[in-house]
N, C-alpha and C positions, 0 to 999 in steps of 0.2 A: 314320616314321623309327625305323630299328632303336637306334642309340646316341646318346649324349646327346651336343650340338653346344656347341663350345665356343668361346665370342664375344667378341670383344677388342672393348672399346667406350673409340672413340679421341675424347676434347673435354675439351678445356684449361678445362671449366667443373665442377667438380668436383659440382656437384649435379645437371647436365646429366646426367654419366655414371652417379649414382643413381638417379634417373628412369627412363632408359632401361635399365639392370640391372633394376631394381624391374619394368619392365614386362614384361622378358624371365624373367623371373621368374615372372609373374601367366601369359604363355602359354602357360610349360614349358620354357624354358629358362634352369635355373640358374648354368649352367656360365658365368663371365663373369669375363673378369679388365679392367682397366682403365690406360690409359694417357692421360696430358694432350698428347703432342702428337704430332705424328708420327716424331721421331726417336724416343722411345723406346718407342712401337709396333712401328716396324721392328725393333730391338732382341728386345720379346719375341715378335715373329711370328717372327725369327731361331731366336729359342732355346726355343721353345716349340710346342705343336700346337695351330693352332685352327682351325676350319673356318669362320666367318665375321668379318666384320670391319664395325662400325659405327661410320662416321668423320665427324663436323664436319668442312667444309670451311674456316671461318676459326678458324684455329690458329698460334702462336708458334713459331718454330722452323723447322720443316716444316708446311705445309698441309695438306688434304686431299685435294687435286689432285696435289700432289708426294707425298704419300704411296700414293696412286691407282697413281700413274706408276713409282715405287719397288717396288711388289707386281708389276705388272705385267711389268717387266721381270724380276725375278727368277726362275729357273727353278723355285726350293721353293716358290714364294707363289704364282704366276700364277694359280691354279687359285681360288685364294680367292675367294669373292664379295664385294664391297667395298658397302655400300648406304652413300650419301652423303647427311649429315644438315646442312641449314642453315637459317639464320635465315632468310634472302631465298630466295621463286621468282625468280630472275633465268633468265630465258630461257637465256642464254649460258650460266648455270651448268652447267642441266641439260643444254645443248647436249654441252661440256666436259666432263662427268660421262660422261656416255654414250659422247664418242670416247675419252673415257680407258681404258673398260672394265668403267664399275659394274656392278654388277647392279642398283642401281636409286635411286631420289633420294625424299628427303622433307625434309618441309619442317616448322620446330619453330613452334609448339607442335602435336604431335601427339599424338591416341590410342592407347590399345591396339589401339580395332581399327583404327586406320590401319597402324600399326608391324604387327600382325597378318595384314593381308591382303598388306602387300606382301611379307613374308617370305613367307608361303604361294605367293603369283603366283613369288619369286624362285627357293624351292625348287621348285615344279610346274618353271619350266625347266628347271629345272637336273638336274631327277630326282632328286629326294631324297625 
């Protein structure tokens, strides 16, 4: 990866989003800004440049399903790869995850090298 990627890490739990920072950190990506829920993600994915997006799906406000759905339709954001992070493997979750658009689903408590391998699998798709 030639430039450094910069990752909006979207959970209404505020030591959730230092965790996952801290990790994205530990693998090489420090570039990380942070929002609690999905409206004011949308907000600074609007106003701002970031090339991934790591989103809790149970959130206040906006979800991460309607957040999913809100990038997606957008012609600046579409492009974004969305990896959805939650509490429960629920079957449907990840079903819904997938026709929404993510690039991929995990499930908390996870690793670095969990959070690790699946960005790698996400960027190998993606050709990054």
């Amino acid at each position: 990866m030639s430039s450094p990627m910069k990752f909006l890490i979207v959970d209404d739990f505020s030591t959730m989003r230092r965790i996952v920072r801290n990790l994205l950190k530990e693998i090489g990506h420090a570039d990380a800004d942070e929002a609690e829920d999905g409206v004011i993600a949308l907000a600074k994915l609007r106003n701002g440049t970031f090339n991934f997006v790591v989103s809790d799906i149970n959130m206040p406000n906006m979800n991460g399903f309607q957040l999913l759905t809100e990038i997606k339709k957008d012609e600046a954001l579409k492009h974004l790869p969305v990896l959805m992070v939650t509490a429960e493997a629920r079957k449907e979750d990840i079903v819904m995850a997938a026709q929404g658009g993510a690039a991929g689903y995990i499930v908390k408590p996870f690793t670095k090298a969990t959070l690790e391998e699946k960005l790698a699998n996400i960027f190998k798709k993606l050709g990054l």
